[in-house]
N, C-alpha and C positions, 0 to 999 in steps of 0.2 A: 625639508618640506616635501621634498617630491615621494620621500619613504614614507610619509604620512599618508598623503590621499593615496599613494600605491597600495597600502594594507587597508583603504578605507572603501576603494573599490574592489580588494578581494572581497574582502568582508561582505560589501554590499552585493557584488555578487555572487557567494556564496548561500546568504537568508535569501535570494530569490529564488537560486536552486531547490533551497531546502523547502521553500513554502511549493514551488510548485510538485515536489515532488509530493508533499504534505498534502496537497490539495488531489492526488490520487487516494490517500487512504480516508481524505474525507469523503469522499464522494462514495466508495465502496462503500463505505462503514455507513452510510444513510440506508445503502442493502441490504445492509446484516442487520442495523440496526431497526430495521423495519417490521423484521421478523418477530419482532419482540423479545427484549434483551436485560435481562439485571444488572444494574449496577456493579455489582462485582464481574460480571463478566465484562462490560467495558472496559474498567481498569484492568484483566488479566490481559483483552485484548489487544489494550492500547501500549500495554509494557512489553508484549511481545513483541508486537510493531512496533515500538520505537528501537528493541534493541537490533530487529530486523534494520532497520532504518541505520543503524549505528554498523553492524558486521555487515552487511551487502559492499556497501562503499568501500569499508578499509578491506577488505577481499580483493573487490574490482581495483582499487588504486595498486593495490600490488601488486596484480596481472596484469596492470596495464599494459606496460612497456613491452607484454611480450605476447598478446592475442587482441588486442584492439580493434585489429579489421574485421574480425571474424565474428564478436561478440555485439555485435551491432542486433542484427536481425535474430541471430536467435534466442534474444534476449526479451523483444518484443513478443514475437510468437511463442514464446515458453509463457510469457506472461497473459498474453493472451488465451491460450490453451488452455491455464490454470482459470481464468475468469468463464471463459464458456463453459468449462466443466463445470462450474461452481453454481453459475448462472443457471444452467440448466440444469441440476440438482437441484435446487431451490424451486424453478417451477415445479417439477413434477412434486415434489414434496407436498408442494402449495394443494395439488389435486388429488393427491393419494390417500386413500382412505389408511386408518391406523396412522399410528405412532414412530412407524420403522422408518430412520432415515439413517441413510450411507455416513454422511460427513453434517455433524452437528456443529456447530459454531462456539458450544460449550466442551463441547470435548478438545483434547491436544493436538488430532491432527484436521480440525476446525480449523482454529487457531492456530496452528503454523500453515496452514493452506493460506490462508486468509492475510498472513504478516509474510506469508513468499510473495504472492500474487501482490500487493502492492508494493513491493522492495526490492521486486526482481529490477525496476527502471534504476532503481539510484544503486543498483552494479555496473550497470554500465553506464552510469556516470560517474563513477569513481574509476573505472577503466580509462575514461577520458581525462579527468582529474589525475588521473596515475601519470599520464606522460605529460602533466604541467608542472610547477613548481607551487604546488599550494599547500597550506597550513594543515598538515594531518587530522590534529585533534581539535581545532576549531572546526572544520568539512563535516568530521562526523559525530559531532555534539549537538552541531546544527542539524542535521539531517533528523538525527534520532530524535531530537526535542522538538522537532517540528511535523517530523510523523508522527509522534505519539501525541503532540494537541489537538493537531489534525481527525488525527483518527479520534479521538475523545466527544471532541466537536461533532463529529460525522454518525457517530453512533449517538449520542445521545438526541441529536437532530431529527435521527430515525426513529430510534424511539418514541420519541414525541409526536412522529408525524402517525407511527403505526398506532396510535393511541384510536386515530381519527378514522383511519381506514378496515379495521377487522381484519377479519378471514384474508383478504386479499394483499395486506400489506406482501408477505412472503413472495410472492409472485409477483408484483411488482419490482420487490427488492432483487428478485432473480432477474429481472428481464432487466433492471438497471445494471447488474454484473455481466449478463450476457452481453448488455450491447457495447460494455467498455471493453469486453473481453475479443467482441469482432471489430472494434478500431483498433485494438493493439495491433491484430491479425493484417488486417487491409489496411 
């Protein structure tokens, strides 16, 4: 009996982990996805993030045991740094005349910028996970499957919303990465 609800509050909180963590790539993904976004690049987005979502974790749980103290803070501020840059690429984009952008959201290092920046949190929660005794491949089935709905969720949301807003979603969408980008930081 007691090995029942013992696996039923891993479990349970482990899908809290996972949604909250899920809940970083939906929020960004209403950023990118505001900028105006295809269909297929959602789905490329949301598979690279969820597999991001799936390797960060099993990474972090196997460093656990042996850098934990250390991976704390600069886990945040990497993830941070990544958002402000990102953030603040997308404004200027927003105002730049032409075509010419650094980091496109369609291209591959878009898209792996975009699946680090929100997956860098659940490394170092799988470094914290790493020095517990928890369920390896249920941790990061969860994680993955809940970043990638997340993130699905969060760009088609944007999408939708950039429908309503023009020119300006882009910049918007930057200045909603940048400011996640300086809470990470501060």
């Amino acid at each position: 009996m007691w090995d029942v609800s013992a696996h039923v509050g891993q479990l349970v909180t482990i899908l809290i982990m996972a949604v909250a963590l899920g809940l970083d790539a939906f929020s960004l993904g209403i950023g990118i996805g505001m900028k105006g976004i295809r269909l297929r690049d959602v789905l490329r987005i949301s598979t690279v993030t969820a597999l991001f979502h799936i390797i960060m974790p099993l990474i972090g749980m196997y460093m656990g045991k042996y850098v934990s103290s250390l991976l704390g803070d600069i886990t945040t501020y990497a993830a941070g740094g990544l958002l402000v840059l990102l953030g603040g690429h997308m404004i200027l984009n927003a105002f730049r005349e032409g075509d010419t952008k650094l980091v496109d959201h369609r291209s591959l290092l878009g898209v792996v910028l975009f699946s680090l920046s929100v997956s860098v949190d659940s490394f170092s929660v799988g470094v914290s996970l790493g020095m517990f005794s928890s369920d390896l491949i249920l941790t990061v089935l969860a994680f993955g499957v809940c970043g990638g709905l997340m993130s699905i969720m969060g760009l088609l949301l944007g999408r939708r919303v950039s429908q309503n807003l023009g020119d300006y979603g882009e910049a918007i969408g930057g200045a909603i990465l940048l400011a996640f980008g300086l809470l990470f930081i501060f």
